[in-house]
N, C-alpha and C positions, 0 to 999 in steps of 0.2 A: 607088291602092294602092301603101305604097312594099315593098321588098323590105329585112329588116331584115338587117344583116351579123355579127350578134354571133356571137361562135363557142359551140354549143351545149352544154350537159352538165349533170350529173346538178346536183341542188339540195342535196342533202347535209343535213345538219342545221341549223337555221336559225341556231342562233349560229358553230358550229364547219364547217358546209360538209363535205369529204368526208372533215376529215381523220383520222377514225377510221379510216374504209374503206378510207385510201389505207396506215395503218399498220397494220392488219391483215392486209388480204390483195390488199396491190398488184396482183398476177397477176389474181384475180381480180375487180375494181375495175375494173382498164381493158379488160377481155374484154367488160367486164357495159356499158360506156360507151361503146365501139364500139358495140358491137350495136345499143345502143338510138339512139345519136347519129351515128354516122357516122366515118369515116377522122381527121376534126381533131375533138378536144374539149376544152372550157376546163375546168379542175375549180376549185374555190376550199378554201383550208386552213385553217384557224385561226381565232381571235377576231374582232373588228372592234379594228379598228387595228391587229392585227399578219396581216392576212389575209395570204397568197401567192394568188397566181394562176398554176394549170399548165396547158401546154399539149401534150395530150398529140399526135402525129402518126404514123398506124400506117399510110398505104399507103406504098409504095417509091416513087413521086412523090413526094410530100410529102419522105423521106428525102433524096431527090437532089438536090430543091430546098434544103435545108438546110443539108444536109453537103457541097455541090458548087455545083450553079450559082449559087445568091443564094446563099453562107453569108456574105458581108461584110454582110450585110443582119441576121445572128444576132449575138448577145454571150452571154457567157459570164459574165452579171456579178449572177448572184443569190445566194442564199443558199448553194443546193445544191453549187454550184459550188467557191465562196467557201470551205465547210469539207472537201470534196476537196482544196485547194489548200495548204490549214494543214495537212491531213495528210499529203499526199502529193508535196507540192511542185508545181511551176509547170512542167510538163514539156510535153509535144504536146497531151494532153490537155484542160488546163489554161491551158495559155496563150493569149496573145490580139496582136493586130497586131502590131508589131513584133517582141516575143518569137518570136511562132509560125514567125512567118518566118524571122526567121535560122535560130531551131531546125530546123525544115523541111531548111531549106537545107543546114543541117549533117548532118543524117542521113540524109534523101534518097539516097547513094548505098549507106547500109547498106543499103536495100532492094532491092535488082536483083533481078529476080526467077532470077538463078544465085543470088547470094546467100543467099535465100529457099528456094532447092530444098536448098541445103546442108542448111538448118535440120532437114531431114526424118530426118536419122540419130538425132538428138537424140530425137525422138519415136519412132522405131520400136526403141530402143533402151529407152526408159520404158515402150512398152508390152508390150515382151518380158516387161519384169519384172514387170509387172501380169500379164500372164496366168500366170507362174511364182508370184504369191503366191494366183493366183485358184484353182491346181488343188489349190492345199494350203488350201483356204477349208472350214471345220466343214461341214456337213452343202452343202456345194458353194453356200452363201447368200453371198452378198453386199451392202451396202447401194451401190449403184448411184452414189448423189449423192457419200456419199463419197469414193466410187473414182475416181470421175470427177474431183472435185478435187483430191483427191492427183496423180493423170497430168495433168492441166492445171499443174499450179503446179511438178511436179517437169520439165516436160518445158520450160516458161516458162524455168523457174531453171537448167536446163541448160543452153539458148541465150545465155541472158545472162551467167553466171557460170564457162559452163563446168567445168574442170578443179576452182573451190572449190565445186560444190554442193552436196557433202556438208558443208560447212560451215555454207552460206547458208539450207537447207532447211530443218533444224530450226527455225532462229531464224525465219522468214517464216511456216511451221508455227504455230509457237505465238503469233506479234505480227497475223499479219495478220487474224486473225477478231477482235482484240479491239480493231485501228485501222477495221476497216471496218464493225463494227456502230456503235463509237463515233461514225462520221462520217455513218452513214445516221441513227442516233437527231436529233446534231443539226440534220444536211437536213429532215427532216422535222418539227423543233420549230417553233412561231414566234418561241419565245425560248430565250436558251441564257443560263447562267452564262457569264461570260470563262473561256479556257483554262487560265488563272493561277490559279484560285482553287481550293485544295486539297479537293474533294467528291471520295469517294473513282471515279464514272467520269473524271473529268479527272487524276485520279492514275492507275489502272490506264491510260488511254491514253497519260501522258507515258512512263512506263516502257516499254511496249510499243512507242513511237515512237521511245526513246532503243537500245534496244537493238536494233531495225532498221535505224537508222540508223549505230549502231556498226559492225555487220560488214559496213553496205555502205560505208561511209568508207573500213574498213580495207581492203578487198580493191580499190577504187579506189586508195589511194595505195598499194597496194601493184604494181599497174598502171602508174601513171603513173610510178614513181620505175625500173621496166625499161626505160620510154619504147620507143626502135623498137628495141631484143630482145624484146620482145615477142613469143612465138611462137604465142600462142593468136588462134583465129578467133572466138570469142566473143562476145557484141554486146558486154559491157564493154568487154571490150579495142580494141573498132573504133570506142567513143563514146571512149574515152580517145584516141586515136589521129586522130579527128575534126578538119576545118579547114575552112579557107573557100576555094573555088575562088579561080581566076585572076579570073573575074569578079565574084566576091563576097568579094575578099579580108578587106571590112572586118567579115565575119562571125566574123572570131579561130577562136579555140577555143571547147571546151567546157569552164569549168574545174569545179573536184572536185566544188561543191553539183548545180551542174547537171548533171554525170553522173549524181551520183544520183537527182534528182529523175526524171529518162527512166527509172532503173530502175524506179524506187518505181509509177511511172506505166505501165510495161511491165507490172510483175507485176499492177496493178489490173486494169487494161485487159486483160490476155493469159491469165488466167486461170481467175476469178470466168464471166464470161460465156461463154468456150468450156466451162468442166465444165458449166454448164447445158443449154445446146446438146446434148454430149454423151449428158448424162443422159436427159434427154426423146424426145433421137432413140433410145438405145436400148429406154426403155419404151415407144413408138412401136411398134420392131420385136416387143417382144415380143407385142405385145396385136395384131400383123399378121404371123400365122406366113407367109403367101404373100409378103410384099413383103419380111422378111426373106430368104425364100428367093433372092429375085431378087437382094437385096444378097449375098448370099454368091456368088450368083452368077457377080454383076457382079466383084465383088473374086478368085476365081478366076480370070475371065478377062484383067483388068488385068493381076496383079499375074503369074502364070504362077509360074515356078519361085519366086520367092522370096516365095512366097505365106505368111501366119501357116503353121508345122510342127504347131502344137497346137491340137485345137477343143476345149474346153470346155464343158459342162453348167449350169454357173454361173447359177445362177436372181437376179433383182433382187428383190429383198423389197419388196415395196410399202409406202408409208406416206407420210402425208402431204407430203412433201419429192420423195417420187418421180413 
């Protein structure tokens, strides 16, 4: 008897495979294909001749193995990838061997974890202000997901932009739901139009891309022409300010495209998935008044005097999103 090695998952439709199920209701899609198949599952997408094949991998092994001990063994060289990178530039994310590394190498020391603790005034200062628009909320309702991406993107955009976020937020506000549905639409095609060709989503995304791009060029070269006056702690200002050790001198700088690409690539990466997070852990707590309890708790005893001054009522409005 031999032992077959294919990696298992659902059969989908028989000309198109999962990929209705996968653009429908992704969350639900991979919950439903664990369960029935296990921690690694193959899925298949689209036509015959333009199929994809995914692989999805949900235990923290599998993750570590990945992302960590074999990741030279991964590439980053499919479709999904490919149109993250058009839109959002070639940043940590994004990039791949030599790129990654030097980038790596160059940012590495933005992360210290003092550095990192810094980052914390940023956020308890975004969620001050959430809870100041929370108590003046109509009948004390709130939509949850929202809320949560507003303080994920506003508290992102104040780490990296600092002192211009009042600038940077609106514009990221209005460009980035219409660059990131854009570029999941054509992740998940088998086929796309080229970028070039005037259909009005590839118009609506050039615009939204041109004018994200604008205010983070401007407030980059507006950076880089202070050079070291420079007095913001920022992550802009620390990627402008970026170079290659004594040992890795020949890592240069980072110059202006590539600043922005780590921003462009910061704000995907640093926001999108922590409001999720967010979001779920708090309708989590609501639907478990006892484990809330313990969290408030827990957060009293941590935090002591400079614990949140204000408790809120504020109910999450359930709906599909929440």
């Amino acid at each position: 008897m031999t032992t077959s090695t294919r990696v298992p998952g659902p059969a989908g439709l028989p000309l198109l495979g999962s990929m209705f199920d996968l653009k429908r209701d992704s969350l639900g899609t991979y919950l439903a294909a664990r369960r029935a198949h296990g921690d690694v599952v193959r899925f298949t997408a689209g036509p015959p001749g333009l199929r994809m094949e995914l692989y999805a991998v949900f235990s923290a092994e599998g993750a570590q193995q990945i992302l960590a001990t074999d990741s030279a063994n991964f590439r980053k060289d499919n479709a999904f990838y490919q149109e993250i990178r058009e839109s959002f530039g070639n940043g940590l994310l994004t990039s791949q061997d030599g790129d990654y590394l030097r980038q790596r190498r160059l940012m590495q020391p933005l992360f210290t974890r003092k550095r990192v603790d810094g980052y914390a005034a940023a956020v308890t200062d975004e969620t001050a202000g959430l809870l100041d628009r929370w108590s003046t909320a109509p009948d004390g309702t709130v939509d949850v997901v929202d809320e949560m991406t507003r303080l994920a993107l506003r508290a992102v955009a104040r780490i990296l932009f600092g002192t211009d976020v009042e600038a940077a937020v609106p514009v990221v506000e209005r460009c980035f739901p219409v660059i990131g549905e854009y570029t999941l639409r054509r992740g998940y095609s088998p086929a796309n139009p080229p970028r070039d060709w005037p259909t009005p989503g590839n118009r609506r995304a050039a615009s939204a891309m041109e004018e994200l791009y604008g205010v983070c060029d401007r407030i980059i070269e507006e950076r880089r022409a202070e050079g070291d006056a420079a007095k913001g702690d920022d992550l802009l200002t620390l990627l402008a300010r970026a170079e290659g050790s004594a040992e890795n001198s020949e890592d240069g700088t980072l110059d202006a495209s590539e600043i922005r690409d780590q921003v462009l690539i910061f704000l995907l990466a640093g926001h999108e998935t922590t409001a999720t997070s967010l979001a779920f852990a708090l309708h989590l707590l609501a639907r478990h008044p006892e484990q809330q309890s313990r969290a408030r708790a827990e957060a009293v005893r941590v935090l002591g005097a400079v614990r949140p001054r204000r408790t809120t009522s504020t109910r999450c409005r359930t709906s599909p999103r929440c």
